[in-house]
N, C-alpha and C positions, 0 to 999 in steps of 0.2 A: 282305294280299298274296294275291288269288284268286290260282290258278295260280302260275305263275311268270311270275306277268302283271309286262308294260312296261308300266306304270303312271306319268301323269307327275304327281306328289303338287301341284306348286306352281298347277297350275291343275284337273286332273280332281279332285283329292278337296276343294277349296275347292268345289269347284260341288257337291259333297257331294249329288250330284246323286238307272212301265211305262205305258203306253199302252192302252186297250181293243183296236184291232182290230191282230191279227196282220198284218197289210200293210196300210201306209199307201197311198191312196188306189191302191187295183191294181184294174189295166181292162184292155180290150182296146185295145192300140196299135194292132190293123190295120197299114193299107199307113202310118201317119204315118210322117212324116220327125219323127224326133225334134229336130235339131240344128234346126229351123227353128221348136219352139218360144218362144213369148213368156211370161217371168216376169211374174206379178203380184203385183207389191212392196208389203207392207202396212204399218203398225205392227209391232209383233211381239206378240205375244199372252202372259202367260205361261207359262214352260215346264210343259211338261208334266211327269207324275209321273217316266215312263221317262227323262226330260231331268234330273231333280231336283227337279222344283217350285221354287215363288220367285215373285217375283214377275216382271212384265215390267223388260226392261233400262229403265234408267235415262236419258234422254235425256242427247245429243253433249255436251261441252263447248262448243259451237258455238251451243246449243239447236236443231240436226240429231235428228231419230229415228232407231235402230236400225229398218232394215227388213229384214220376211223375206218369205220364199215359199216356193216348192216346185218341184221339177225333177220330170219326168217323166224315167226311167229304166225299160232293159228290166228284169225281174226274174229271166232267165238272157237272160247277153250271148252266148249262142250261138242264141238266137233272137231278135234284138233286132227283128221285128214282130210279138214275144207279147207275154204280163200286162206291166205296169206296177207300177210301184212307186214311192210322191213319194218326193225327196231334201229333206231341210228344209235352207233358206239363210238366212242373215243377212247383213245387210250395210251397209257404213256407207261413202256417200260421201265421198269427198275430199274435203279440207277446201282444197285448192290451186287456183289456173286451171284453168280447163277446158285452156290451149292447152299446160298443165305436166303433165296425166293421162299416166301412162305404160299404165293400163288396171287390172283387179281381182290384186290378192294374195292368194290361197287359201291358208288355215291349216288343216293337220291340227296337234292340240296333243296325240295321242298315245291312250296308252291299250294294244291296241284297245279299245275302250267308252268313249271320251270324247266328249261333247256339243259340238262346236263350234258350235251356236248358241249354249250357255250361255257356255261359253267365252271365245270375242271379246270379249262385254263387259265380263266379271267383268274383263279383263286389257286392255281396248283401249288405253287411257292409256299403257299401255306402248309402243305401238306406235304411237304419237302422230306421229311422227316421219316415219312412213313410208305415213301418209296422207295427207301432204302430194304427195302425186304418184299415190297408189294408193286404189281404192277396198281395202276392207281386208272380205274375204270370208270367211264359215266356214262348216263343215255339221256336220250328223251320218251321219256315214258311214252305209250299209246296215246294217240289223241293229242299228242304235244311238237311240236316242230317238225324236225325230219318224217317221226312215225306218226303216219296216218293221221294228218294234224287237220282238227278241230276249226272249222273254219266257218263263221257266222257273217256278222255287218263285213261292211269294207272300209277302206282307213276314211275316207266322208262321213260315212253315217258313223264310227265311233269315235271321230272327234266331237258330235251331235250329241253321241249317246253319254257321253264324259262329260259333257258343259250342261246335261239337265240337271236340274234343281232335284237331287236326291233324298230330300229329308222333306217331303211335300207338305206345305200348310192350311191348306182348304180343298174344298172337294174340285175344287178346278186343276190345281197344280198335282193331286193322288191320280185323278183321271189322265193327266197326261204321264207322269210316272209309270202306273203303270200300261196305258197301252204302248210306253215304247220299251218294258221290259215285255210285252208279248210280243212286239216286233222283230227283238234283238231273238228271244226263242225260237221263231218261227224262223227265222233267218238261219239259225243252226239247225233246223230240224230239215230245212230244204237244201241246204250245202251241203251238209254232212251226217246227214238223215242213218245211213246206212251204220258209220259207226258210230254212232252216239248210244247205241246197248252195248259194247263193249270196252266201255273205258273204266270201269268200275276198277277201283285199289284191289280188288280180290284179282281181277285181269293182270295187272300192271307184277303182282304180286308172281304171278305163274309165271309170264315171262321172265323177271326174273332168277326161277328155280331152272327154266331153261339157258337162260345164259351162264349160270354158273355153269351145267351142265359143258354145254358147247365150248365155254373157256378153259374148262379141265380140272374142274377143281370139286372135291367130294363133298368139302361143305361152303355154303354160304361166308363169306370176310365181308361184311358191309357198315358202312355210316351212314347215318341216317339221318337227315336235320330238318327240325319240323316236320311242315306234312311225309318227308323223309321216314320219323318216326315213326306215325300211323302207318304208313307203307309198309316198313322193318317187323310191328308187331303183327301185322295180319300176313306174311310172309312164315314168321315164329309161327304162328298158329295154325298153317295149312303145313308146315315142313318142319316140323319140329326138333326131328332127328338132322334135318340139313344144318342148321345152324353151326357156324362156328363162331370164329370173334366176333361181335358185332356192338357197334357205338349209337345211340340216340341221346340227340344232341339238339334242346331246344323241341322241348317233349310237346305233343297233342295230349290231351286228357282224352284217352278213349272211350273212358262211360259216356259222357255229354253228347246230348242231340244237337244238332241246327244251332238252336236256340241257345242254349246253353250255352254252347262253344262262343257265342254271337254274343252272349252278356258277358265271358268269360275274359272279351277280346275287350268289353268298352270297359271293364275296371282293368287291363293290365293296361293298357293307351290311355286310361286317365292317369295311371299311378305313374309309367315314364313318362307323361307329361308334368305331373306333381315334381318329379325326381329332376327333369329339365331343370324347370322353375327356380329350384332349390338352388341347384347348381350354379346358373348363371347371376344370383344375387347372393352369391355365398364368395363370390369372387372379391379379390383385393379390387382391381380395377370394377368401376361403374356398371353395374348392368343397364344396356342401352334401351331395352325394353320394357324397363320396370323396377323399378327401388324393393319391392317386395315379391314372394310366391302368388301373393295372392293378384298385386295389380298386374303382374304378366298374365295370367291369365284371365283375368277381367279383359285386359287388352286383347287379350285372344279372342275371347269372348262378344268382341266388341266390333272385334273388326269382321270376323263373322257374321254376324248380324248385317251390318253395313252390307258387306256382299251380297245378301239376300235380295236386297235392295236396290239394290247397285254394283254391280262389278264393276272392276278396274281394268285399265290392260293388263293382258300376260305377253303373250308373246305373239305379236301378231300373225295375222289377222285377230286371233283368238284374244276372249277378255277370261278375268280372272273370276271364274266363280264362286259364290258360296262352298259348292262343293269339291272342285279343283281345288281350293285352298285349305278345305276341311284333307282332304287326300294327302298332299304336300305335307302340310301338319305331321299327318300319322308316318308315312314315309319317311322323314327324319327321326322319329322315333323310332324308329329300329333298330338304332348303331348311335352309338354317344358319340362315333365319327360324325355322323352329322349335324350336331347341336349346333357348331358355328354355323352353317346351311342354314338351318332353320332362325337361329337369332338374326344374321343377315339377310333371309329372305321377309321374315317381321319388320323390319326395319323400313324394308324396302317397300311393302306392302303400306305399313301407314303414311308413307309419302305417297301413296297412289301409283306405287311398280309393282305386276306381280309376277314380274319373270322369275324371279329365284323358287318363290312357290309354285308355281305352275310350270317349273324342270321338274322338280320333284314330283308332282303332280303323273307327270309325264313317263316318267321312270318307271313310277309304280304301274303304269298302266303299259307299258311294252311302247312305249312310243317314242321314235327314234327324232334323229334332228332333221327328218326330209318329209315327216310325218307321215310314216309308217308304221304299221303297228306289227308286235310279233301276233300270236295267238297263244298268249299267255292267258288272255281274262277268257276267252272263247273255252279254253282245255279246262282253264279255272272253272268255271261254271259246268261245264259238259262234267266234268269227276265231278265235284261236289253233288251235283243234281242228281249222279249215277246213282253215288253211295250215300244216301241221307233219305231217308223212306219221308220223314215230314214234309207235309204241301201248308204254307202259310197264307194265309190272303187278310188283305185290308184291313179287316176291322179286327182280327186279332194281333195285327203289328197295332192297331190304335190302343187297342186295350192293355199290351205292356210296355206302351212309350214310358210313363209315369217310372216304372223299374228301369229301363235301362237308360233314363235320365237322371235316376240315382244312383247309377253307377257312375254316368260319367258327363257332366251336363254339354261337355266339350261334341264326346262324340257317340252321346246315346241314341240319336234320332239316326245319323247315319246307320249304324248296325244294326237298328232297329229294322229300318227299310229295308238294308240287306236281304233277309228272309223271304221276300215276295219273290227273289229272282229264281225259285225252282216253282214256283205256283204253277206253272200253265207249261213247264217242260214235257218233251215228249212220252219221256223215257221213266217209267216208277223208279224209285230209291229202294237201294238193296235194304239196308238198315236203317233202325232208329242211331247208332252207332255200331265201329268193328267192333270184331271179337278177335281179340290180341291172347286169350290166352293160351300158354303154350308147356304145357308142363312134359319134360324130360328134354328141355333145349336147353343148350349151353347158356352159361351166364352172358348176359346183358348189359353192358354199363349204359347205365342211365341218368343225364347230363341234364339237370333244373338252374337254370337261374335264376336269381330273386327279382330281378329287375326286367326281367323280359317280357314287352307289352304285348307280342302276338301270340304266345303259346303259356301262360301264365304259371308260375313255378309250380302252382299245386299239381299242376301235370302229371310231375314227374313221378312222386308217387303213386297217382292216380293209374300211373302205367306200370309200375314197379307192381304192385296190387294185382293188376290186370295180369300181368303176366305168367303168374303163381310162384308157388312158393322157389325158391331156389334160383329165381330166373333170373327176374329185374335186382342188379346191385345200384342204389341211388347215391350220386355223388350231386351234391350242393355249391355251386358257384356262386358267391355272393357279390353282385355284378350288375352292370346296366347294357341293353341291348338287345338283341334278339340271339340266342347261343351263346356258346359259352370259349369253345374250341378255339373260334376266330379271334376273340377276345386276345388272344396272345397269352393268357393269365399262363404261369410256367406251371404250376401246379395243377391245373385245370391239363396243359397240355402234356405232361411227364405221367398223368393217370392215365390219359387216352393212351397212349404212345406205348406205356409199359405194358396194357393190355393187346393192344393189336400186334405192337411187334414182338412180346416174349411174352403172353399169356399170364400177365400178373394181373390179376382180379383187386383191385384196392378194396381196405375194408370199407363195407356197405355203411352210409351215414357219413362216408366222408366231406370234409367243408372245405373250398378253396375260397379266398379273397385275395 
């Protein structure tokens, strides 16, 4: 859990995903009209390291290619006929009539620092459905992999930077906390100095109103999932008349600052921990880790501590830390796909293994099996630091430990910490929070689940609200995991689906289970 990063686990850390030059392909635009560029659509090549590495995607179901390219974008939109900067695309034709095209679907899957060129594919199949009428489009945001990526420590220093003790206990172990969260800053500010003012959601935002532009499409078709959704509402709010169908899925609460969002995350990650718990000693067969909710987490609780003290191996050379395994933890919690992950990696853990935890550990932090890191947590922090005006330091993380150790005793000190990591950033924060709202834009479906520990269901509302009157329609999944879409739930997927492909609006307040 870089930051108190919106992280979305079921596709950003499966792509488990840096780049040599600091801006990708940056020129002088001149007098060019950018919206009158033409895409040149290739195979896809594959990803890059700052993407995650991998191989290239996998051809269609269809035996169709994934193709990409590149968007010319300004590199500050307030002089948009200066530098340049390429946006990477993917994308995968409709599989339906031409005379049935409704035009491109644009996915953000979250993050900030998630790769939606790697993205799309890893997860296309899912969205099988809805390319029957749509090409089905992704990118990597500014500052994210292909585009202009974000580039701070090197894979040395963030294996370093991930094995410190994150939830510090005395003034020895805060001093060292934080000067290696000034070193990892100073580190982005000397790499990638240049664009670190332009990676702001409002940024990420425009380029998008130009890529619909450049795709050909008069309004906006997009999903949005998690930080997705904050992207999708402050998009609504600058182009309001652009909007056309659009999905948020696995909602941010756009009122909340830092902070908030930051206590918002350690009661939903205690609650699908609660909901684990439940689960695994609700079962006919023995729960291996605990006879009750409450000793599994005692045990949790326990073993935690232990690591403090003592780590274990993970996976060598590397040992298993307190906070690798408090990470790991949260990272199965994202997806009830993971709960056996997480029971087996417990397991493994109180025999003194903490390879199962420290994959997971691994996942979430962009780090591959040759330990390579993408520039997920680098783009993670570069956005969040852009767009978050509040600076925290020390002794005001000390003074609401007590709060968000009552939200979540598991993992309040973690999120707590979180907060110092824009303290001594370069760059000021645009906002205390966006401004999503968007009155005279098309309706909205807006996708809450009750059980989602990184984006916590009162979200969804809280964006429904934000939006104004007429905008946000709230539909309720009552569910565990991080979204709702992926979920598989049919009713959850038959409301998405009837809106994007034939514009049926479900009534507002509806409930899938």
């Amino acid at each position: 859990m870089p930051n108190p990063s919106r992280l979305r686990a079921a596709a950003l850390t499966v792509t488990a995903l840096l780049l040599s030059a600091a801006l990708t392909a940056c020129s002088d635009s001149k007098d060019e009209d950018l919206t009158d560029q033409k895409l040149s659509w290739k195979d896809c090549p594959a990803p890059s390291q700052a993407e995650g590495g991998g191989n290239a995607p996998s051809p269609l179901p269809n035996g169709g290619q994934w193709q990409c390219a590149t968007m010319k974008a300004p590199l500050d939109w307030s002089e948009p006929k200066g530098d340049t900067i390429g946006i990477a695309l993917i994308r995968a034709r409709t599989s339906g009539p031409a005379d049935g095209r409704i035009g491109s679907l644009i996915f953000n899957f979250g993050g900030p620092g998630g790769s939606g060129v790697t993205t799309l594919p890893a997860f296309g199949q899912d969205y099988a459905a809805l390319r029957t009428r749509f090409d089905l489009v992704s990118f990597d945001p500014r500052g994210v992999g292909r585009s202009a990526p974000v580039k701070c420590e090197n894979d040395q220093q963030l294996d370093a930077y991930f094995q410190q003790d994150a939830t510090p206990d005395d003034t020895a172990e805060r001093t060292t906390y934080l000067t290696n969260t000034r070193d990892f800053n100073a580190a982005c500010e000397d790499r990638s100095g240049r664009v670190l003012p332009h990676v702001r959601t409002t940024d990420a935002a425009r380029d998008m109103d130009l890529m619909r532009q450049v795709l050909g499409d008069d309004k906006l078709y997009y999903f949005g999932i998690s930080y997705g959704t904050e992207l999708g509402g402050v998009y609504a709010h600058l182009f309001p008349r652009h909007v056309g169908r659009a999905v948020f899925d696995a909602v941010v609460d756009p009122t909340q600052n830092a902070e908030q969002g930051a206590l918002g995350q350690a009661k939903g990650f205690q609650l699908a921990l609660d909901n684990f718990a439940k689960d695994c000693t609700s079962k006919v067969e023995e729960c291996p880790i605990g006879a009750t909710p409450q000793e599994v987490e005692n045990r949790i609780a326990t073993l935690l501590h232990d690591l403090d003290r003592k780590p274990i191996p993970g996976i060598f050379p590397r040992q298993l830390t307190q906070t690798a395994a408090t990470n790991g933890i949260a990272q199965a919690l994202y997806s009830k796909d993971f709960w056996e992950y997480l029971t087996e990696g417990l397991q493994e853990a109180y025999s003194g293994n903490g390879r199962i935890l420290m994959a997971l550990s691994d996942s979430m932090n962009g780090r591959n099996e040759n330990g390579e890191y993408s520039n997920i947590t680098a783009a993670n922090i570069a956005i969040n630091c852009a767009d978050d005006k509040p600076r925290y330091d020390a002794a005001y993380v000390q003074g609401k430990l007590p709060e968000f150790r009552a939200a979540s005793p598991l993992f309040g000190d973690f999120l707590a910490w979180g907060m110092v990591s824009c303290t001594d950033w370069a760059v000021p924060g645009a906002a205390d929070h966006p401004d999503v709202s968007a009155p005279g834009a098309a309706p909205i479906l807006v996708v809450g689940n009750t059980g989602d520990p990184a984006t916590p269901y009162e979200g969804a509302r809280k964006m429904v609200d934000a939006l104004g009157k007429g905008v946000g329609v709230e539909l309720t999944y009552k569910g565990q995991g991080h979204g709702a879409y992926d979920s598989k739930n049919k009713c959850v997927q038959s409301a998405v689906n009837g809106y994007l492909l034939e514009g049926k609006v479900p009534p507002a307040g509806t409930v899938c289970s």
